[in-house]
Biotite code that builds the C-alpha atoms (Angstrom):
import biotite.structure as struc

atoms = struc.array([
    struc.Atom([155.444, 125.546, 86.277], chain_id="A", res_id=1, res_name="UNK", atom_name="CA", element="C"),
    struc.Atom([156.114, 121.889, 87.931], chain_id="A", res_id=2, res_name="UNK", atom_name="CA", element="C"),
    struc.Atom([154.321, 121.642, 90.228], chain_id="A", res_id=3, res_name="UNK", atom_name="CA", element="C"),
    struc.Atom([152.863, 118.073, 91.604], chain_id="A", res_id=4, res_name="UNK", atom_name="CA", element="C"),
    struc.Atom([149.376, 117.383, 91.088], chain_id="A", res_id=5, res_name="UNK", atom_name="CA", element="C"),
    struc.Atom([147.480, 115.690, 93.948], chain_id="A", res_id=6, res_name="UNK", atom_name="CA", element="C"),
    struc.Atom([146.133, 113.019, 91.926], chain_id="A", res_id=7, res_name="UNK", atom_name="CA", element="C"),
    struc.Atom([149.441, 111.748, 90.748], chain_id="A", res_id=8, res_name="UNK", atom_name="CA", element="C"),
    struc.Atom([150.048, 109.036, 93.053], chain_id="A", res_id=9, res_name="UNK", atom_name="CA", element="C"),
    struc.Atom([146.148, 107.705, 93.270], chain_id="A", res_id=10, res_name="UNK", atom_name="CA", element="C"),
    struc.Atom([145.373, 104.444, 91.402], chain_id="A", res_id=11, res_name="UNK", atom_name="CA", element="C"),
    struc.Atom([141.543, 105.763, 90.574], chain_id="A", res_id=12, res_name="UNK", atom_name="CA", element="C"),
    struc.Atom([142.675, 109.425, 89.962], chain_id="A", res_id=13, res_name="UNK", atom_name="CA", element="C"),
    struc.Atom([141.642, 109.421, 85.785], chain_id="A", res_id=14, res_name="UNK", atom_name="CA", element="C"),
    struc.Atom([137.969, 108.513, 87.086], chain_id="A", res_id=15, res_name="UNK", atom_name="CA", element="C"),
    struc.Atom([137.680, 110.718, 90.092], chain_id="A", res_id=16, res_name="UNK", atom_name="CA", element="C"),
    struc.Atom([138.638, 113.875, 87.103], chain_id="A", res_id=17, res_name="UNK", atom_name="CA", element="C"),
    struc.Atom([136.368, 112.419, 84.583], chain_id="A", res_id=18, res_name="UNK", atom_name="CA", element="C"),
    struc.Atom([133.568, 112.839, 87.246], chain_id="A", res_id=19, res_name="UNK", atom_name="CA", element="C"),
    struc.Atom([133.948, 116.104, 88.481], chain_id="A", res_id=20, res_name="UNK", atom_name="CA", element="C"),
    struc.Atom([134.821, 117.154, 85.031], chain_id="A", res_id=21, res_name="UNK", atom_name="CA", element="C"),
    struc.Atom([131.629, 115.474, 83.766], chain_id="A", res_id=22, res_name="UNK", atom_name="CA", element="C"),
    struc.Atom([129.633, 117.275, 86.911], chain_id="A", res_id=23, res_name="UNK", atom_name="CA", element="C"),
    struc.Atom([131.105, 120.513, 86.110], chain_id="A", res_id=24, res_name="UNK", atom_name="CA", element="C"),
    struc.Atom([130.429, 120.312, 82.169], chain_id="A", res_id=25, res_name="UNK", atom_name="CA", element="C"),
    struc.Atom([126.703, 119.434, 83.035], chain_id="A", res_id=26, res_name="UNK", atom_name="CA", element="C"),
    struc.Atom([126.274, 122.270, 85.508], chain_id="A", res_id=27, res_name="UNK", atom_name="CA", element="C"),
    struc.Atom([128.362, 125.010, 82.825], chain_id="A", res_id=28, res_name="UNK", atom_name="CA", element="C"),
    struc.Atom([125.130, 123.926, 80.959], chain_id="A", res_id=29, res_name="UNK", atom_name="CA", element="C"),
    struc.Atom([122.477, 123.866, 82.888], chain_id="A", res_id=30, res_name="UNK", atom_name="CA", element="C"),
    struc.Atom([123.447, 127.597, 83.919], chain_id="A", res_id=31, res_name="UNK", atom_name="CA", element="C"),
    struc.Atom([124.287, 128.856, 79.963], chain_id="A", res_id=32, res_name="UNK", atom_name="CA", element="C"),
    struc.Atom([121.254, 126.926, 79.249], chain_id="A", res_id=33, res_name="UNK", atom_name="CA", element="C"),
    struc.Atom([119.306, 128.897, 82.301], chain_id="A", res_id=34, res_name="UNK", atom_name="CA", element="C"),
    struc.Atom([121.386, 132.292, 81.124], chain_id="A", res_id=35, res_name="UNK", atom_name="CA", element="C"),
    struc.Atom([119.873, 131.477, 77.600], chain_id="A", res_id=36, res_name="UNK", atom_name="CA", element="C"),
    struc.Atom([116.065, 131.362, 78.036], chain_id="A", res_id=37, res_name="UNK", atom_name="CA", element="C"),
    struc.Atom([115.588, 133.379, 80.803], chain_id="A", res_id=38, res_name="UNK", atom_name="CA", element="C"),
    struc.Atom([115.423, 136.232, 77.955], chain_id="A", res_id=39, res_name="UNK", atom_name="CA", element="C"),
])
């Protein structure tokens, strides 16, 4: 599949996806942590 990636062009797009990648992994475990004890 080639398809263009919106961030290609943007000078600061590697830190704007390490970000909301680093948001998203702490949320994931905050809610398997949450799924986890609430046992």
């Amino acid at each position: 599949m080639n398809i263009p990636l919106p961030f290609t062009e943007d000078k600061y797009a590697w830190i704007v996806i390490c970000v909301i990648s680093f948001f998203l992994w702490i949320a994931l475990s905050r809610l398997l942590r949450w799924i986890v004890h609430k046992r």
